[in-house]
C-alpha positions in Angstrom: 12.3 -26.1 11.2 9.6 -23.5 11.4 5.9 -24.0 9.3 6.3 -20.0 7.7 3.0 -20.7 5.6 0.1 -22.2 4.7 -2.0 -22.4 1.4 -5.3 -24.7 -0.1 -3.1 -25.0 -3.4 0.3 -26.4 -3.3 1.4 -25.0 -6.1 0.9 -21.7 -4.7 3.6 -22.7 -1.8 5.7 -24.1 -4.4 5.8 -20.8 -6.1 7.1 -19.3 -2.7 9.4 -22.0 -1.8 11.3 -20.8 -5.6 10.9 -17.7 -4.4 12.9 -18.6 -0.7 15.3 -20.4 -2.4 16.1 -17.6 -5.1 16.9 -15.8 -1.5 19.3 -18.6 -0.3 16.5 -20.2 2.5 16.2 -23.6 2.5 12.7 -24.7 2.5 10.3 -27.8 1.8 6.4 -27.8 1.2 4.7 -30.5 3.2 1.6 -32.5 3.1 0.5 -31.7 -0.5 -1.4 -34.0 -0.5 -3.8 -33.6 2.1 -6.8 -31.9 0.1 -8.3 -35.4 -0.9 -9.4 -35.4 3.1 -11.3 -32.0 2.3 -14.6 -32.5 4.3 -13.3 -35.4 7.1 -11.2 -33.1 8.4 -11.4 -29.1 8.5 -10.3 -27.4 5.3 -7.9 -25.4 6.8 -6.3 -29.1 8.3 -6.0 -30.1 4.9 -3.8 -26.7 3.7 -0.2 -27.4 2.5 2.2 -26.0 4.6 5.9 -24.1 4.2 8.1 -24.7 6.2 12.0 -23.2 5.9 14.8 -25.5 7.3 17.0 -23.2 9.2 15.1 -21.6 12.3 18.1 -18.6 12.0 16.2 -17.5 8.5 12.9 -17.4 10.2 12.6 -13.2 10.1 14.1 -13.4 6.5 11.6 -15.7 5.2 9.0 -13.8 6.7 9.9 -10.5 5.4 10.1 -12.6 1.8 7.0 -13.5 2.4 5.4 -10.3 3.0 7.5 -8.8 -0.1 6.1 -11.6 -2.2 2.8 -10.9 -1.0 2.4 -7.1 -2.5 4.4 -7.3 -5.2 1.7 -7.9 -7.4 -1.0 -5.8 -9.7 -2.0 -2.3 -7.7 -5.1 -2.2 -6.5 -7.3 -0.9 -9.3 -9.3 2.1 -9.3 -12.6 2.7 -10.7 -12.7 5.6 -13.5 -15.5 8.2 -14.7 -16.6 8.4 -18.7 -15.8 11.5 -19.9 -18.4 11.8 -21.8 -21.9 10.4 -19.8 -20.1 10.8 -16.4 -20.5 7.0 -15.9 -18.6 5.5 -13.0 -16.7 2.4 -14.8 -14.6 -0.5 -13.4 -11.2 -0.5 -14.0 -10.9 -3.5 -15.6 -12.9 -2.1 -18.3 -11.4 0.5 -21.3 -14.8 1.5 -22.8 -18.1 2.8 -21.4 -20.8 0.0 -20.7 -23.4 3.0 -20.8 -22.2 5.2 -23.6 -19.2 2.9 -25.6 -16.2 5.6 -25.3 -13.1 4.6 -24.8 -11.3 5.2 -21.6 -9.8 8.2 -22.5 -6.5 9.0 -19.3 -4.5 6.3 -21.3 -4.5 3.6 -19.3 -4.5 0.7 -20.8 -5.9 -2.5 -19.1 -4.6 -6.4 -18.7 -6.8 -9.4 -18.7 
């Protein structure tokens, strides 16, 4: 058995121990629990931990892992208003400073 990860939220390790076993590698989150000893112990003690059964899948898992890691959202850029030159957030599909809408087309998630 090898410990592949660690995590403060257990569900977040649950999430990639679905996401191992979609892959075929056996795995089991341990110490779940731990969190309620916040503040006796050092946080990072107290992080749930992923471990995969088979030591053979170890550079597998990891490269799982990493995919899991960056599949998510891009990294969002800021954009200009067309209209004042305002630099805006990305998050953002109006102008705080003049109220136009982002006008390239991109539209933006919650």
């Amino acid at each position: 058995m090898k410990k592949v990860h660690s995590a403060p939220h257990p569900f977040e390790l649950e999430n990639l121990r679905n996401v191992l076993e979609v892959e075929g590698i056996s795995s089991e989150v341990r110490t779940p629990f731990l969190g309620a000893a916040r503040g006796d112990i050092p946080a990072t003690e107290c992080w749930s931990e992923l471990w995969i059964l088979d030591d053979g899948d170890l550079e597998r898992a990891l490269a799982v892992l990493r995919t899991a890691a960056f599949s998510g959202e891009p990294v969002r850029v800021p954009w200009r208003c067309t209209k004042c030159g305002e630099e805006i957030e990305a998050q953002f599909g109006a102008c705080w400073q003049c109220g136009s809408a982002r006008s390239d087309g991109r539209l933006t998630r919650a």
